[in-house]
N, CA, C and O atoms as a GROMACS GRO file, in nm:
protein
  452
    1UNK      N    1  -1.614   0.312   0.427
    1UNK     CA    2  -1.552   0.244   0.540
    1UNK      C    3  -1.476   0.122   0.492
    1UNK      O    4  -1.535   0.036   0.426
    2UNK      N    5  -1.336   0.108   0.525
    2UNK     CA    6  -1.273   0.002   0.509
    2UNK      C    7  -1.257  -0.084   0.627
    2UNK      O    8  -1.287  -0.020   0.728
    3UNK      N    9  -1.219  -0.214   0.656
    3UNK     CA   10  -1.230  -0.339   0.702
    3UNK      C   11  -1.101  -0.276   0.759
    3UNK      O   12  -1.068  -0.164   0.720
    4UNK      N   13  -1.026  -0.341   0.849
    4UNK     CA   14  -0.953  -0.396   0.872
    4UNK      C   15  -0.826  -0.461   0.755
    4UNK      O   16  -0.733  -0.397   0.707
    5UNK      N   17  -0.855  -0.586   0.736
    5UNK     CA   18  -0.772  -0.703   0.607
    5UNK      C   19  -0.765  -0.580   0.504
    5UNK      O   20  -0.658  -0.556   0.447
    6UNK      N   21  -0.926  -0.472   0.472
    6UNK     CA   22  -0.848  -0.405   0.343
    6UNK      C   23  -0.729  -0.288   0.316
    6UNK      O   24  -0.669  -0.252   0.215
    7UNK      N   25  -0.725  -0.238   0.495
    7UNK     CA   26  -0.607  -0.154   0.526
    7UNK      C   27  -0.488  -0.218   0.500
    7UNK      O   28  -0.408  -0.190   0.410
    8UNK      N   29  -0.479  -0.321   0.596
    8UNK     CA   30  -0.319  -0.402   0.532
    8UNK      C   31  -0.334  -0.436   0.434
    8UNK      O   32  -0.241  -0.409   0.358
    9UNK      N   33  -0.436  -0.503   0.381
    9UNK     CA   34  -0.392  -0.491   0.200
    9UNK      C   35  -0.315  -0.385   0.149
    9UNK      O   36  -0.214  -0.412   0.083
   10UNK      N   37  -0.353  -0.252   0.172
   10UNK     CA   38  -0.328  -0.167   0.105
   10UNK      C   39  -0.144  -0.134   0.179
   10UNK      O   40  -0.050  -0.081   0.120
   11UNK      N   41  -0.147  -0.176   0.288
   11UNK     CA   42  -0.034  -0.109   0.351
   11UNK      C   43   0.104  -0.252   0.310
   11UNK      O   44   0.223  -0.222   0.311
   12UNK      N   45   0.069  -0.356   0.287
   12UNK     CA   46   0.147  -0.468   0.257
   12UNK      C   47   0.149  -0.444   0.089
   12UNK      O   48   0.246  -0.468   0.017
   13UNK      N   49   0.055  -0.406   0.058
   13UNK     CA   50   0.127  -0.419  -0.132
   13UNK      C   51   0.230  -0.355  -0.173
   13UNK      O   52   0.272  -0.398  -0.281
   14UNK      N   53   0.292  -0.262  -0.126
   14UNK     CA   54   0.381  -0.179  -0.184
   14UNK      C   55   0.544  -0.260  -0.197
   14UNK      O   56   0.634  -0.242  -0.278
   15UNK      N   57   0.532  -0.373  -0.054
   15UNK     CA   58   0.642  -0.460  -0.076
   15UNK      C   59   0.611  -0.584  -0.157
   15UNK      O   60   0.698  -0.663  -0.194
   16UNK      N   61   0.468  -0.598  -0.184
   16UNK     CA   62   0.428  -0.706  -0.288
   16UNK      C   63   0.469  -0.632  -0.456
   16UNK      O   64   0.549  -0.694  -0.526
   17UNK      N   65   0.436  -0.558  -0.486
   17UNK     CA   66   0.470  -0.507  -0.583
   17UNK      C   67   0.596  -0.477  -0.615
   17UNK      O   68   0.631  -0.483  -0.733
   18UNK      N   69   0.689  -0.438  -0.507
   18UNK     CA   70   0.822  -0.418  -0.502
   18UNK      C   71   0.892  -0.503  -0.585
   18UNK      O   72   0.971  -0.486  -0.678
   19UNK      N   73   0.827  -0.635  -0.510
   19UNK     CA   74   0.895  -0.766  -0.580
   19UNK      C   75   0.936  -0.873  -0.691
   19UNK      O   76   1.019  -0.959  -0.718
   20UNK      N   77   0.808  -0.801  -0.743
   20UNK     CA   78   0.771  -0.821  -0.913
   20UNK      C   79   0.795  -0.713  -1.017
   20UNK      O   80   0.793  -0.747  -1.135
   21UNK      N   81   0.826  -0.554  -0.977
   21UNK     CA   82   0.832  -0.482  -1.033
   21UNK      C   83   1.005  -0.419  -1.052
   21UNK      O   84   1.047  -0.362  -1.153
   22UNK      N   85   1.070  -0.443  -0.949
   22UNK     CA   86   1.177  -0.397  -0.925
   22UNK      C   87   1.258  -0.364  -1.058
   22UNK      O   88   1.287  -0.259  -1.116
   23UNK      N   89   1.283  -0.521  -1.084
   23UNK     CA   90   1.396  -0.552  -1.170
   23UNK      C   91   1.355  -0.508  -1.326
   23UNK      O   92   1.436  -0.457  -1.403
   24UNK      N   93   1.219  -0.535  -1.357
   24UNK     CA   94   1.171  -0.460  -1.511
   24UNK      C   95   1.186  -0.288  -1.507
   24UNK      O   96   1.198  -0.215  -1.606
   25UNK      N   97   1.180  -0.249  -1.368
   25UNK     CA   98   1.175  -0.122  -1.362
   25UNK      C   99   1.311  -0.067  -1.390
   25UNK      O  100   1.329   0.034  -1.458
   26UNK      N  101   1.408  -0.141  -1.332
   26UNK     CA  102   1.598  -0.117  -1.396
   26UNK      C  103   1.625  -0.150  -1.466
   26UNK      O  104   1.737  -0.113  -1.501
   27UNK      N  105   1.553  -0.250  -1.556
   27UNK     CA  106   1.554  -0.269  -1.702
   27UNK      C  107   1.538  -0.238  -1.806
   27UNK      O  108   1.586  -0.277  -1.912
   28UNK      N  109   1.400  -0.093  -1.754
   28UNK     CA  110   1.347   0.011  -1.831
   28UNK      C  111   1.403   0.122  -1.800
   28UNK      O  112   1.348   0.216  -1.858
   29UNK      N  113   1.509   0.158  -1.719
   29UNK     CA  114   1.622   0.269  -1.680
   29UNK      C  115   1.741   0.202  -1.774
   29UNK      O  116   1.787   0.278  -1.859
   30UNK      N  117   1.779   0.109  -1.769
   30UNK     CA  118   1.893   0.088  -1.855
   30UNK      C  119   1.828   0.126  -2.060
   30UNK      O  120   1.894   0.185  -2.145
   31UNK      N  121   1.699   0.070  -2.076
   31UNK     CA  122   1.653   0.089  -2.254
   31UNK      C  123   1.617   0.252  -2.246
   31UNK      O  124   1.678   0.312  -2.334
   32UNK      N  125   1.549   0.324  -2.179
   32UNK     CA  126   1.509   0.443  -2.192
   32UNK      C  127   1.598   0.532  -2.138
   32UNK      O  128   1.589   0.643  -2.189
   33UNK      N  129   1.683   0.520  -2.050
   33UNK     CA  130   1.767   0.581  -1.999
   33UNK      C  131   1.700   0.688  -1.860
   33UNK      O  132   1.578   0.701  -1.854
   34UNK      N  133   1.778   0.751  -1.766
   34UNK     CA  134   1.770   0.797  -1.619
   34UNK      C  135   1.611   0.879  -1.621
   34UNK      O  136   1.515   0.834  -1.559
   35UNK      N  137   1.606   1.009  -1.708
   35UNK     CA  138   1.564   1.103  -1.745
   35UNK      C  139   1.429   1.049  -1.773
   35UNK      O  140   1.330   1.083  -1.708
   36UNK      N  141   1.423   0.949  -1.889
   36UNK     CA  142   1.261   0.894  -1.939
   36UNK      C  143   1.218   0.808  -1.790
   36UNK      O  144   1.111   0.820  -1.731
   37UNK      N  145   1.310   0.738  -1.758
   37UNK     CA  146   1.243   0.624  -1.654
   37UNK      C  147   1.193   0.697  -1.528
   37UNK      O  148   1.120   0.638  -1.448
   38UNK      N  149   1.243   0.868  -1.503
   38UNK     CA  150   1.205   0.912  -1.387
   38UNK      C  151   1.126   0.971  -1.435
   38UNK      O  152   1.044   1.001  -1.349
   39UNK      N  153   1.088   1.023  -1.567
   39UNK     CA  154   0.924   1.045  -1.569
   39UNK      C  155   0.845   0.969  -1.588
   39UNK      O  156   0.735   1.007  -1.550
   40UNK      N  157   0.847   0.864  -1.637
   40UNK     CA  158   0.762   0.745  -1.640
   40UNK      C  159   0.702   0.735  -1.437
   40UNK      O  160   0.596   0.730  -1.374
   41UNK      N  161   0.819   0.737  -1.414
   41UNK     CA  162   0.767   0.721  -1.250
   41UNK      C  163   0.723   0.805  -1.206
   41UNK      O  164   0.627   0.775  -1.135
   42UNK      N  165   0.748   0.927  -1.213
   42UNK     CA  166   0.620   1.047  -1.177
   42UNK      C  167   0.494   1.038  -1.225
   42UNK      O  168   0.390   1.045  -1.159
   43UNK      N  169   0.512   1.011  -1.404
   43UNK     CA  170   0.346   1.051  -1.415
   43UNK      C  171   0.256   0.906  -1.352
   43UNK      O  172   0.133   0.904  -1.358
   44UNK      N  173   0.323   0.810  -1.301
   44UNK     CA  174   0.238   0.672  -1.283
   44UNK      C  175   0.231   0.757  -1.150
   44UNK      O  176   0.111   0.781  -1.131
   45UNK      N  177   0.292   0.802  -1.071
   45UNK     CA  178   0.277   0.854  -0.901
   45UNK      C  179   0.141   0.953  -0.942
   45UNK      O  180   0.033   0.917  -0.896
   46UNK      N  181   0.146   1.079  -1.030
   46UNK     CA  182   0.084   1.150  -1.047
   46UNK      C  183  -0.076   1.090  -1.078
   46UNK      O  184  -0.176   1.137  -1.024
   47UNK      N  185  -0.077   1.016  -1.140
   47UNK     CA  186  -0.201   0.908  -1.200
   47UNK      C  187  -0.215   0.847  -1.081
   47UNK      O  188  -0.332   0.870  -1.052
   48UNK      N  189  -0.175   0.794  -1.008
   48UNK     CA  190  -0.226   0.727  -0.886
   48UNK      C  191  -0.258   0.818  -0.813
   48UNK      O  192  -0.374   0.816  -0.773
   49UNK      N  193  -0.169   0.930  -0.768
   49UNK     CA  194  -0.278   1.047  -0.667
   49UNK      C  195  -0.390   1.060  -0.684
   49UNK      O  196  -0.475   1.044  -0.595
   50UNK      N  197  -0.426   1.109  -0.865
   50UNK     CA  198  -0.527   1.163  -0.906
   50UNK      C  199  -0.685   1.015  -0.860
   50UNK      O  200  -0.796   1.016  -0.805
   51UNK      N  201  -0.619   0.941  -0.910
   51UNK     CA  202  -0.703   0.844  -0.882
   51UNK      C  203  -0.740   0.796  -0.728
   51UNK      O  204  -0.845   0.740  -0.697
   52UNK      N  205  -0.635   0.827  -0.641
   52UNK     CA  206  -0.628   0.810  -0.531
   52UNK      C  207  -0.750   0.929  -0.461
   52UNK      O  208  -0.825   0.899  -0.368
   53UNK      N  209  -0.749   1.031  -0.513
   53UNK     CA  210  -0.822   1.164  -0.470
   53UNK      C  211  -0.960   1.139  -0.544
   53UNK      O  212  -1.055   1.200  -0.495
   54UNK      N  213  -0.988   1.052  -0.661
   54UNK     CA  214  -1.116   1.016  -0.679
   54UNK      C  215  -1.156   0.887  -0.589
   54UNK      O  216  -1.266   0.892  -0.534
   55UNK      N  217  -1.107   0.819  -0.577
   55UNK     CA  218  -1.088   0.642  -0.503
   55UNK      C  219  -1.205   0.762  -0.339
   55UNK      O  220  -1.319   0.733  -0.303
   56UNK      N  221  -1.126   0.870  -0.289
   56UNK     CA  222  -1.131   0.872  -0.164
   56UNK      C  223  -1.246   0.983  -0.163
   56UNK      O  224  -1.304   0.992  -0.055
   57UNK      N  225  -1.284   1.058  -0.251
   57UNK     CA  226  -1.361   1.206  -0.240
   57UNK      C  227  -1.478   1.195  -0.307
   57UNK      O  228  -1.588   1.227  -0.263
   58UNK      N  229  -1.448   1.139  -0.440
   58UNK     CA  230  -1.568   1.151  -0.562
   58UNK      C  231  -1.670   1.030  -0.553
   58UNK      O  232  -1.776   1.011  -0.493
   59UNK      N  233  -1.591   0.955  -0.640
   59UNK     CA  234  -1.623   0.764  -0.540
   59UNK      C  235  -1.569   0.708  -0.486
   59UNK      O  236  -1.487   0.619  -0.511
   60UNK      N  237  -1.617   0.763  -0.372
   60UNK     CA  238  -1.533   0.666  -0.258
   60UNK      C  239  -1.544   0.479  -0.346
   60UNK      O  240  -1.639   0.458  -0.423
   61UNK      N  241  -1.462   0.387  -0.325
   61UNK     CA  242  -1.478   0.269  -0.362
   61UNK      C  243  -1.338   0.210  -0.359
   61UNK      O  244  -1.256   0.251  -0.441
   62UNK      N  245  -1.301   0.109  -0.265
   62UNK     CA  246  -1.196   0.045  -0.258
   62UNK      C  247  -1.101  -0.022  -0.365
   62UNK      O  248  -0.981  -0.049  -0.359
   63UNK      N  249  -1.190  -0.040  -0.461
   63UNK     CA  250  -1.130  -0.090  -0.564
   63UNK      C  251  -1.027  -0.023  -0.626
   63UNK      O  252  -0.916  -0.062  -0.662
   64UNK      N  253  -1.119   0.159  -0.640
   64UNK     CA  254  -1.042   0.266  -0.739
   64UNK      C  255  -0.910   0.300  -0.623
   64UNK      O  256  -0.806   0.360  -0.650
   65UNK      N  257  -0.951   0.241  -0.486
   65UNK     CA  258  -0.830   0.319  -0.396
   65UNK      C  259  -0.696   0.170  -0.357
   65UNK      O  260  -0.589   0.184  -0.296
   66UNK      N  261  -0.751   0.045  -0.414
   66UNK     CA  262  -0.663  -0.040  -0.473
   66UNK      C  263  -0.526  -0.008  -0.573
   66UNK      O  264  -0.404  -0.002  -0.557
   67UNK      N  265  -0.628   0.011  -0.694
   67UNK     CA  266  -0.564   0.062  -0.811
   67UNK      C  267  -0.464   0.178  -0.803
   67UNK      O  268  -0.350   0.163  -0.845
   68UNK      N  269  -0.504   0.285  -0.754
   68UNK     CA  270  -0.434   0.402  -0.716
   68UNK      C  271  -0.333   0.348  -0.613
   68UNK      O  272  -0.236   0.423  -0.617
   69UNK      N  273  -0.314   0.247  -0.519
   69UNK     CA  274  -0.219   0.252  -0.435
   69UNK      C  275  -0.127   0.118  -0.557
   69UNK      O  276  -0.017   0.080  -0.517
   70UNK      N  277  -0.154   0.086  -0.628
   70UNK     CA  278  -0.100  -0.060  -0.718
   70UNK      C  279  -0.001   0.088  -0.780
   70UNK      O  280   0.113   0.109  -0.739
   71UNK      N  281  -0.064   0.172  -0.876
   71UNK     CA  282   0.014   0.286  -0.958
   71UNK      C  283   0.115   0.326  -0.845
   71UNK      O  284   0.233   0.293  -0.854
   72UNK      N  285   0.055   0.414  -0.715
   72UNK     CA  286   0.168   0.421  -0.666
   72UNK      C  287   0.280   0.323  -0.620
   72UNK      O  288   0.380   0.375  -0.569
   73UNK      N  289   0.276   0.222  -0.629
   73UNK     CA  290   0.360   0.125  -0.556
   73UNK      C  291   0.462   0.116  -0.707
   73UNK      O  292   0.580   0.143  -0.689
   74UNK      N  293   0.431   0.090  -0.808
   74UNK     CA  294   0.474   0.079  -0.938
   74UNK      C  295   0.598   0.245  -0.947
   74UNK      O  296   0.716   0.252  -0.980
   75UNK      N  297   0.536   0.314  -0.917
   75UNK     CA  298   0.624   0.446  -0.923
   75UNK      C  299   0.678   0.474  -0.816
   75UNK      O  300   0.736   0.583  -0.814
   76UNK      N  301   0.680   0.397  -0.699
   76UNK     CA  302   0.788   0.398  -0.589
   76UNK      C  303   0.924   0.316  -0.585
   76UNK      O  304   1.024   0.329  -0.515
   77UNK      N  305   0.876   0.187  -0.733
   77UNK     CA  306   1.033   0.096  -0.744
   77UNK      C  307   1.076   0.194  -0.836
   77UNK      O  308   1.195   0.172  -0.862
   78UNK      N  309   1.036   0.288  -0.894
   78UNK     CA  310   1.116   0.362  -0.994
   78UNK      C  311   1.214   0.450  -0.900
   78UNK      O  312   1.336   0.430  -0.899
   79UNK      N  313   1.154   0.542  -0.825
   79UNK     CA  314   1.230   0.621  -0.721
   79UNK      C  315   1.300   0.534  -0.673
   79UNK      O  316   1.412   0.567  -0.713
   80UNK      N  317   1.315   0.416  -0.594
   80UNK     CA  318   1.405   0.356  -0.532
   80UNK      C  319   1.515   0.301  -0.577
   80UNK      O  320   1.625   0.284  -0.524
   81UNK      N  321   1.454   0.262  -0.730
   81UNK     CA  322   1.572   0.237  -0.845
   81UNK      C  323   1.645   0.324  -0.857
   81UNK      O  324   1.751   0.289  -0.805
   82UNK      N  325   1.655   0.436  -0.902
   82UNK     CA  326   1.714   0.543  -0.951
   82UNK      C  327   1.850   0.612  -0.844
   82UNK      O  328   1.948   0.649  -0.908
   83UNK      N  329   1.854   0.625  -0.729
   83UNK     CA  330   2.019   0.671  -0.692
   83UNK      C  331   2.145   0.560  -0.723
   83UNK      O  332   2.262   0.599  -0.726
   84UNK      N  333   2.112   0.440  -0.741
   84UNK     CA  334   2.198   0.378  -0.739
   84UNK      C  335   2.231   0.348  -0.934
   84UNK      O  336   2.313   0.270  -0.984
   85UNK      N  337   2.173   0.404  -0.977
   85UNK     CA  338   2.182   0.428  -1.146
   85UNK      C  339   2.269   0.556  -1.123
   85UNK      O  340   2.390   0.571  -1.139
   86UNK      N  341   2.170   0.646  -1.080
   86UNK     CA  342   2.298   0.793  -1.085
   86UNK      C  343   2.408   0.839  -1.038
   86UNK      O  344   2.478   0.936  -1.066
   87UNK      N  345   2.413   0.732  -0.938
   87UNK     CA  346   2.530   0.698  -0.885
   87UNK      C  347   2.660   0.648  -0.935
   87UNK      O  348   2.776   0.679  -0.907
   88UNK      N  349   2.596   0.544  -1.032
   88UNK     CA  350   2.684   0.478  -1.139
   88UNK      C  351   2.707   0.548  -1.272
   88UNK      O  352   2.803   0.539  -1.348
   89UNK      N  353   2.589   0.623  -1.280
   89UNK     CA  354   2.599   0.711  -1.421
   89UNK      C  355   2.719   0.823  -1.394
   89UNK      O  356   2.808   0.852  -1.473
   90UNK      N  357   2.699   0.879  -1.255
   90UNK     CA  358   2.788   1.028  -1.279
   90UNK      C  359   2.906   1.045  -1.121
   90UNK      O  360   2.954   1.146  -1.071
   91UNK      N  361   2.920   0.909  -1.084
   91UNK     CA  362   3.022   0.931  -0.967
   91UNK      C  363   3.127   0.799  -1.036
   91UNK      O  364   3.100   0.708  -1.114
   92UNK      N  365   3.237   0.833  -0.975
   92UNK     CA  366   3.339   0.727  -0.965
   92UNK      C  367   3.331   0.601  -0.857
   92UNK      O  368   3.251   0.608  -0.763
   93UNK      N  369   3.422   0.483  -0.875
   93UNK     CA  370   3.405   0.399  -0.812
   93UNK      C  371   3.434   0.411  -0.641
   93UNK      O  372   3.406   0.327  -0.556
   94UNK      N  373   3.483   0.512  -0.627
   94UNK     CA  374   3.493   0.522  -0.470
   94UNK      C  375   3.408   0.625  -0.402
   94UNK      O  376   3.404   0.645  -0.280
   95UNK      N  377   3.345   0.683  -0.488
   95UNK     CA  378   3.235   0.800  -0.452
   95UNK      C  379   3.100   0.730  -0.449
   95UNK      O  380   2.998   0.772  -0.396
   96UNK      N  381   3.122   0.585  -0.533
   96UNK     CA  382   2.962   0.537  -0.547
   96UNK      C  383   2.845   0.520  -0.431
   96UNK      O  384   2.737   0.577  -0.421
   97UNK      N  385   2.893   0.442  -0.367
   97UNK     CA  386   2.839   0.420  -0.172
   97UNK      C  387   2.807   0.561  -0.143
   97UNK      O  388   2.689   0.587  -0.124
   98UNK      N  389   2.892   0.652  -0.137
   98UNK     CA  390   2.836   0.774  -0.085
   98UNK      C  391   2.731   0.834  -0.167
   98UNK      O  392   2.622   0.872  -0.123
   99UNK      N  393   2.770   0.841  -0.284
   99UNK     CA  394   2.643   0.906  -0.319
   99UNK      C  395   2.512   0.850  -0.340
   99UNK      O  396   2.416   0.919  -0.373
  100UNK      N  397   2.508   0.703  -0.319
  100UNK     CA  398   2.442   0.620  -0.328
  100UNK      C  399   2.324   0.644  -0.159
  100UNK      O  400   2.214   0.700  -0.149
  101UNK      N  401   2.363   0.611  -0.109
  101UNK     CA  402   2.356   0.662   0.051
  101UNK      C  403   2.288   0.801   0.033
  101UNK      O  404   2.171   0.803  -0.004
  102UNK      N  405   2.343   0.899   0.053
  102UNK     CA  406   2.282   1.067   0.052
  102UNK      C  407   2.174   1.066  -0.066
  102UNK      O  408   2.090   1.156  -0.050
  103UNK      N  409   2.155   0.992  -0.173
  103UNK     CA  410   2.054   1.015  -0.214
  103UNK      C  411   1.966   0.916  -0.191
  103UNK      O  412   1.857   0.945  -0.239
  104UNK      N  413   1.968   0.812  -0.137
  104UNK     CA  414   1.842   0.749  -0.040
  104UNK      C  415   1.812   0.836   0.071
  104UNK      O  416   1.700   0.888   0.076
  105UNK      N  417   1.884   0.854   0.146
  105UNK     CA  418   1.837   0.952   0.250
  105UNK      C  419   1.760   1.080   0.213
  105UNK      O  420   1.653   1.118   0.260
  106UNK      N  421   1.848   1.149   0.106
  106UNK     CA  422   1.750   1.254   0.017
  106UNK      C  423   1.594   1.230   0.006
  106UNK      O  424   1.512   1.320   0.027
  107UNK      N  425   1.563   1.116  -0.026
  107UNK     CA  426   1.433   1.030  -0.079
  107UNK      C  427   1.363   1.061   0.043
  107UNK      O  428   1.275   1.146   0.056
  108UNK      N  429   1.416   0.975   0.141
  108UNK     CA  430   1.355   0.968   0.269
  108UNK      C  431   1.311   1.084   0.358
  108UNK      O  432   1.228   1.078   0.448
  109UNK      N  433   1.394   1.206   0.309
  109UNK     CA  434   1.382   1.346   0.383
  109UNK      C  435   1.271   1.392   0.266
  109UNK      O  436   1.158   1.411   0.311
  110UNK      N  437   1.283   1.405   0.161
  110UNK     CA  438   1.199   1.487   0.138
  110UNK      C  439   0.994   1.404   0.140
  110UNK      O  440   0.886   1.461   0.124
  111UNK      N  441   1.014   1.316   0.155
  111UNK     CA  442   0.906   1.230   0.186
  111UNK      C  443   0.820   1.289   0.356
  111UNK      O  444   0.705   1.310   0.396
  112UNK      N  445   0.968   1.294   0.416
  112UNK     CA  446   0.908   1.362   0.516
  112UNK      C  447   0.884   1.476   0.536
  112UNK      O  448   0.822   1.496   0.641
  113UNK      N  449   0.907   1.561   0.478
  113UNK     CA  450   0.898   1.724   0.480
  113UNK      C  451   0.724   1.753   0.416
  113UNK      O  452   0.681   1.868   0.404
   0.00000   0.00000   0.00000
């Protein structure tokens, strides 16, 4: 059973983390390049599920379901980073906005599906 304060904890970190993580995260897309930095951000998403599915099933314990939402929050500035890199990597300067755009929305649709 969680509290109250420890739900929004969990539901407010993802823009706490956002904030500190952002910019090292496009920093590590510019040294490793598109390809490494979007697996780096999967397997941290993937590692946080897994942990997330122990946090909630095996031991239950807020801490492990902390941690698991910290990983995911860490591998959500990667996704959010990334259209506006590939945007710049493989469109021209008047195509950028658009494709910039359709692949946030992309993000957002398949999140919901």
């Amino acid at each position: 059973n969680c509290s109250a304060w420890q739900v929004n904890c969990l539901a407010w970190l993802y823009s706490a983390v956002y904030v500190f993580i952002a910019i090292p995260c496009c920093s590590l897309y510019d040294r490793l390049g598109l390809r490494n930095g979007m697996l780096i951000g999967n397997a941290l998403n993937v590692m946080g599920a897994g942990l997330k599915l122990i946090a909630v099933h095996i031991s239950p314990n807020w801490y492990w379901l902390l941690a698991s939402q910290t990983l995911n929050s860490i591998s959500a500035c990667f996704a959010l980073g990334l259209p506006p890199m590939v945007a710049a990597a493989w469109f021209g300067t008047k195509e950028r906005s658009l494709a910039t755009s359709l692949a946030s929305v992309a993000n957002v649709l398949a999140i919901a599906v």
